[in-house]
C-alpha positions as CSV (number, residue, x, y, z in Angstrom):
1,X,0.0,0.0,0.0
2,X,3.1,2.6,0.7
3,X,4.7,1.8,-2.5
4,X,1.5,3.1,-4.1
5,X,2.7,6.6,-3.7
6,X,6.8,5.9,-5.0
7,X,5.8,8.0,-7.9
8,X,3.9,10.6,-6.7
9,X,3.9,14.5,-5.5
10,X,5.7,14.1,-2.4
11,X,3.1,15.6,-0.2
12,X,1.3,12.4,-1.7
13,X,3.2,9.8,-0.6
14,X,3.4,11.9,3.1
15,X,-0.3,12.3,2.9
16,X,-0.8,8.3,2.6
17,X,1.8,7.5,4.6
18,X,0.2,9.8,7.4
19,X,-3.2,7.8,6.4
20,X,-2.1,4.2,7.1
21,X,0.2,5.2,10.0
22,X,-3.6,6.2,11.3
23,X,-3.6,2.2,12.1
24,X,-7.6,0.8,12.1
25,X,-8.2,-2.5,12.7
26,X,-7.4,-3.8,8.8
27,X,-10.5,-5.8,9.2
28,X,-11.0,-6.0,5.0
29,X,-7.4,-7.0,4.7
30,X,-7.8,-9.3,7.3
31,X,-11.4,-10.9,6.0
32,X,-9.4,-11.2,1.9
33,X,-6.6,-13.1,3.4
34,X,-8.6,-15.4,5.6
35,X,-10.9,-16.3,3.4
36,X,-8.4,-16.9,0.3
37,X,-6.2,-18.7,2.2
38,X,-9.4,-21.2,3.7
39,X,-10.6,-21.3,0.0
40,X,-6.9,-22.0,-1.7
41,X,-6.5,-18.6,-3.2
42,X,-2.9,-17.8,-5.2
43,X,-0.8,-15.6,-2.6
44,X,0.2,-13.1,-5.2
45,X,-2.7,-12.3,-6.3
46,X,-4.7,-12.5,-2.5
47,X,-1.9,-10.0,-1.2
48,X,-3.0,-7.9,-4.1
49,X,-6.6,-8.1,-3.2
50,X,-6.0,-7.2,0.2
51,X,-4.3,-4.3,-0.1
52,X,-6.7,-2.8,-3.0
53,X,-9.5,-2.9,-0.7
54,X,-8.0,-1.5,2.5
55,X,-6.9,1.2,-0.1
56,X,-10.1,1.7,-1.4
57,X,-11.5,1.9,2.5
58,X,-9.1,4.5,3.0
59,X,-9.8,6.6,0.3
60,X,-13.7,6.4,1.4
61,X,-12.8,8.0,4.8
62,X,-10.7,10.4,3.2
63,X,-13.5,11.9,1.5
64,X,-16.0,11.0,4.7
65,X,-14.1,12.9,6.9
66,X,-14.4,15.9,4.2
67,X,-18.4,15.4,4.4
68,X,-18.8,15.4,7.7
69,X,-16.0,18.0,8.8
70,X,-14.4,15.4,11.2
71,X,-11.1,16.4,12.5
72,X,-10.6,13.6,14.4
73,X,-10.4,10.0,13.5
74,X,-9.2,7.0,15.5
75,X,-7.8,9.7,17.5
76,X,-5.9,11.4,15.0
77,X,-6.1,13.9,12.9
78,X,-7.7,13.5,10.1
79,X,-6.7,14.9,6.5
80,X,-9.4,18.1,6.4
81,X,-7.6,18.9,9.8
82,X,-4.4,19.5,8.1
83,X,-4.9,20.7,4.4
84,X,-7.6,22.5,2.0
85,X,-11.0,20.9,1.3
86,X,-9.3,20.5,-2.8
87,X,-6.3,19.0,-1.4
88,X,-8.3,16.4,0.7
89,X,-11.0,15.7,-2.4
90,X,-7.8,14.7,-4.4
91,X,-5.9,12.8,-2.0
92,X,-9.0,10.7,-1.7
93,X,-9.4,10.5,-5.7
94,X,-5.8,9.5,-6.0
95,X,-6.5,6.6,-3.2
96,X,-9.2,5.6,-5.2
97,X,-7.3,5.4,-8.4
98,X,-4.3,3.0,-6.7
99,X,-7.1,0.8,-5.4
100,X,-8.5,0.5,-8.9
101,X,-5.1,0.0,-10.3
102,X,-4.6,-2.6,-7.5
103,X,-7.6,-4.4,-8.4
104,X,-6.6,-4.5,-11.8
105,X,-3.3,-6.7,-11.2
106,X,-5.5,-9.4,-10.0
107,X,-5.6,-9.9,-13.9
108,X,-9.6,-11.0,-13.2
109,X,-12.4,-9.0,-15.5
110,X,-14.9,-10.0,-13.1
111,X,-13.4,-9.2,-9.9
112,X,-12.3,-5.7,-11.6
113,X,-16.5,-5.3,-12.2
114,X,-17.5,-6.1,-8.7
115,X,-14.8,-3.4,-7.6
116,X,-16.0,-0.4,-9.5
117,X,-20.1,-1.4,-9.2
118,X,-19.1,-1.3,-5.0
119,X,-17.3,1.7,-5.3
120,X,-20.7,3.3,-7.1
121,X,-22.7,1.7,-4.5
122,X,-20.9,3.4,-1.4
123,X,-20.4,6.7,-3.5
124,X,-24.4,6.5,-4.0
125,X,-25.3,5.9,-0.3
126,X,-23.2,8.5,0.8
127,X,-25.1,11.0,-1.9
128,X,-28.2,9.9,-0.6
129,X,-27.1,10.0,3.1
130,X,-25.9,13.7,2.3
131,X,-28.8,14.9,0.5
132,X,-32.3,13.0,1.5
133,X,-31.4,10.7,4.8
134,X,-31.4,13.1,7.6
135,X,-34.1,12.9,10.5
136,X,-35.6,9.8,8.4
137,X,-36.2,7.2,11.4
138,X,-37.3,4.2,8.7
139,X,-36.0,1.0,9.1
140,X,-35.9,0.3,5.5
141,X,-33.9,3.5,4.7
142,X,-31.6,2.5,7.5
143,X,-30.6,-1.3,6.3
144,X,-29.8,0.4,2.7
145,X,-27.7,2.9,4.6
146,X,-25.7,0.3,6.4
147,X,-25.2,-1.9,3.2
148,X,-23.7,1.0,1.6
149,X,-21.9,2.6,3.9
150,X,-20.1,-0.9,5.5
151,X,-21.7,-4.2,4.7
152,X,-20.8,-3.9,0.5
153,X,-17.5,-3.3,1.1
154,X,-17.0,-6.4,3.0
155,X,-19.5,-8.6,1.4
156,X,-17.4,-7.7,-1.8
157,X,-14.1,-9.0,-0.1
158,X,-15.2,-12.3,1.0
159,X,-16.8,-12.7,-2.5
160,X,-14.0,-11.4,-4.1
161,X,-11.8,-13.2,-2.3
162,X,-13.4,-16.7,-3.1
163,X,-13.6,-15.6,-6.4
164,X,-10.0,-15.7,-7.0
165,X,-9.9,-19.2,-5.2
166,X,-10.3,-22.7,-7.2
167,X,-13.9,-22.7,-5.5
168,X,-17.4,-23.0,-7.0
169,X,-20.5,-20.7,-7.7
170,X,-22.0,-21.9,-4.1
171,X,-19.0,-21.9,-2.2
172,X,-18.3,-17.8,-3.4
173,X,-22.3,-17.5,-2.8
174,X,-21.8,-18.9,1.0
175,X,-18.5,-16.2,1.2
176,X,-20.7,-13.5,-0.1
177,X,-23.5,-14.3,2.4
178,X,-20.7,-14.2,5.1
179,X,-19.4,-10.6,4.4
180,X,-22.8,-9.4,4.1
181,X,-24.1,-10.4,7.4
182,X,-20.9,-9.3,9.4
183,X,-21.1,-6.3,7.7
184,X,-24.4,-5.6,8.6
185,X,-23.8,-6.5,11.9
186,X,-20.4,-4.4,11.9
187,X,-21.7,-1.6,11.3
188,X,-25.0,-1.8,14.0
189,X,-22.3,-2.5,16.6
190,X,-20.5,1.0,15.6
191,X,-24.0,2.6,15.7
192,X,-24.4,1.7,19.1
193,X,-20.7,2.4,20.3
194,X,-21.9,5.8,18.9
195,X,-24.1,6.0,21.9
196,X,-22.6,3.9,24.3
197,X,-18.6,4.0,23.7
198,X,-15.7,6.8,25.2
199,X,-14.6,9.5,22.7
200,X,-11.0,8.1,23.3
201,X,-11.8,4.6,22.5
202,X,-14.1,5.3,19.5
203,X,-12.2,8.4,18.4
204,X,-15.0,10.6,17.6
205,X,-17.4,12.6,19.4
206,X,-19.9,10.6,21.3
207,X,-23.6,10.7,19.7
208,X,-22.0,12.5,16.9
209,X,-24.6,10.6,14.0
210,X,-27.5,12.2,15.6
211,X,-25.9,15.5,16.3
212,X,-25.7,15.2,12.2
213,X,-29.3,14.0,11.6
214,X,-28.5,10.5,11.2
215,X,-30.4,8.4,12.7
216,X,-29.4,5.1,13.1
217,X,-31.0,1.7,15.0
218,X,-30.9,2.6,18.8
219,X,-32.3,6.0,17.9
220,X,-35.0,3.9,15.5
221,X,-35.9,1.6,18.7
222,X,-36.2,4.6,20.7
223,X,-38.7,6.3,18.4
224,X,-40.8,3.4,17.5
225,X,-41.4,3.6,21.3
226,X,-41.3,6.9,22.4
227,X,-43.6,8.4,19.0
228,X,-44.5,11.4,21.2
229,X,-41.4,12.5,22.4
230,X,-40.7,16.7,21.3
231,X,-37.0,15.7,21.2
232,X,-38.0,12.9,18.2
233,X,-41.0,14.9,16.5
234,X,-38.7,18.0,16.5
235,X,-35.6,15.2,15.1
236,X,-38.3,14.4,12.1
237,X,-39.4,17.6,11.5
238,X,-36.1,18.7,10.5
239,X,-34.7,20.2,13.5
240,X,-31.5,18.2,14.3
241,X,-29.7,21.4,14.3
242,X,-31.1,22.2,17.6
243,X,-27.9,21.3,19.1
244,X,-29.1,20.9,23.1
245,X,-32.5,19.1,21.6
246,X,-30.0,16.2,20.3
247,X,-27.7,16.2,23.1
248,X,-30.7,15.6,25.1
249,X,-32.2,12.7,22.8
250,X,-28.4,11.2,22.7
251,X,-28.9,10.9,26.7
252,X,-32.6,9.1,26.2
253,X,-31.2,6.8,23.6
254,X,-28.4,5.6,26.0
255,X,-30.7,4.8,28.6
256,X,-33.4,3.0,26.8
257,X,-33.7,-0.4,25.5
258,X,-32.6,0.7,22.1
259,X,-28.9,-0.1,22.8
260,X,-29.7,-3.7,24.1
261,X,-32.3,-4.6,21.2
262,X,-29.7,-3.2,18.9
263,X,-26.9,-5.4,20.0
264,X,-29.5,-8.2,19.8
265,X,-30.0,-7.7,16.3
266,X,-26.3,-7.4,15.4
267,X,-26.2,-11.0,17.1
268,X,-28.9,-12.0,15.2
269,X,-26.8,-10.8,11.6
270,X,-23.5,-13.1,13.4
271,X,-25.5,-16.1,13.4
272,X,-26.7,-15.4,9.7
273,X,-23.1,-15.2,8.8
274,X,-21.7,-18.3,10.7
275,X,-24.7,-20.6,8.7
276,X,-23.2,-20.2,5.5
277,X,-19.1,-20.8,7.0
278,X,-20.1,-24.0,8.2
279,X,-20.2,-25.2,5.1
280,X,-16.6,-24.2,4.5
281,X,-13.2,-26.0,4.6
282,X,-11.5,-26.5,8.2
283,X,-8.7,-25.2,9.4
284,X,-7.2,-22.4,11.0
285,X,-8.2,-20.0,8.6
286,X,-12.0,-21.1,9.5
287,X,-11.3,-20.4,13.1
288,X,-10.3,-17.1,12.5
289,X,-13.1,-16.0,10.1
290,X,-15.7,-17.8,13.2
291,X,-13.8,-16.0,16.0
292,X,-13.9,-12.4,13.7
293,X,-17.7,-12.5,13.1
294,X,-18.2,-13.1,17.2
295,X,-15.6,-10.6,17.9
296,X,-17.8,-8.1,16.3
297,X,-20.7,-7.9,18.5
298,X,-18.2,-8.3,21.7
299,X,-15.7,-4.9,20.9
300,X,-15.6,-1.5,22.1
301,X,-14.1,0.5,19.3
């Protein structure tokens, strides 16, 4: 991934070596390389895999961060802190382009396909998020969401991953399945740490979705059952500017149900994602994948 920059502006290659010094848990890396390796995957061209779509991660919170005026991520700060919106647009499109460029060494036309129809499925959800999904509290909005912003990513590694491997049709269906679910389920977890976690462990402000309009499942709990609350009417009206309103309804949320019923649901996307890996080849690499999905609902950043 750092010798993706050898030929670039120098403030390029500083700017992505400041971005992967930023750490993260590598969890897409991590899911390629697993799941190859289980599967019988060439190393070359796994290695290669992994590394385009931690890339293409990257570049996604490059231009998130941008969105959302984060200057903080993971602790750190983030690339908007430090230089000019046009700066940070094009060190994102420049991620994007090594990722692609990555992708392409896998020397696989369909894999290549699956890349760039992902990357327009996350660059739509974020458009939508930006421009129509703010105060929405419907479930069905929310699961698209979630897909786009998290669970395509990873479904497309475990599928891509197989799909490099001397496997079958079913046995790349069963990998897909598996990255969906845990991504689904991923990405519930970090909407309830959202709530529930410490600024210094999950590096951004605490209730920081809703203070943006966002409303995601413990919020969605909480106003399926509290309909009549001013805070939520006010939140669906539009209001979600009304700083001290949101604070407030961040506080409710943490002390309701939503939180537990939340976690129960991300459980209930684990088990959906274990069915299908039973089905796969022993070994430690199946252990790993197992122990990953359960990690997911157990972490606290």
């Amino acid at each position: 991934m750092h010798r993706q920059a050898d030929d670039a502006h120098p403030e390029l290659r500083a700017a992505l070596d400041h971005l992967l010094a930023a750490g993260g848990k590598r969890i897409r890396p991590t899911l390629s390389l697993l799941t190859g390796r289980m599967l019988g995957a060439p190393r070359d061209r796994l290695v290669i895999l992994a590394a385009a779509v931690e890339l293409l991660h990257t570049a996604t919170l490059v231009h998130d961060d941008l969105i959302d005026g984060a200057l903080l991520r993971r602790g750190n700060p983030t690339m908007n802190a430090q230089w000019s919106p046009p700066a940070t647009v094009l060190t994102g499109d420049f991620v994007f382009a090594r990722a692609a460029k990555l992708a392409a060494e896998t020397d696989h036309l369909p894999l290549m396909k699956l890349f760039a129809e992902t990357l327009a499925t996350i660059v739509n959800g974020e458009l939508t998020q930006l421009l129509s999904a703010r105060g929405l509290t419907n479930r069905e909005d929310y699961y698209k969401r979630i897909h786009a912003k998290t669970a395509s990513l990873l479904e497309m590694t475990t599928r891509a991953a197989a799909m490099i491997s001397p496997v079958g049709e079913a046995e790349t269906e069963s990998m897909r399945v598996y990255g969906y679910n845990l991504g689904m389920a991923f990405q519930i977890v970090d909407d309830v740490l959202d709530f529930t976690g410490e600024q210094a462990e999950v590096g951004k402000p605490v209730g920081s979705d809703l203070l943006q309009g966002l409303v995601t499942l413990p919020a969605i709990y909480y106003a399926e059952t509290h309909p009549d609350d001013p805070d939520i009417i006010c939140l669906t009206s539009g209001c979600y500017s009304e700083h001290e309103r949101m604070e407030r309804l961040v506080h409710a949320v943490r002390k309701s149900d939503g939180v537990k019923k939340s976690l129960e649901e991300a459980r209930g996307f684990i088990e959906k994602a274990l069915a299908p890996l039973a089905g796969m080849p022993g070994g430690v690499e199946h252990e790993a994948l197992a122990s990953l999905a359960r990690y997911t609902v157990s972490r606290r950043s």
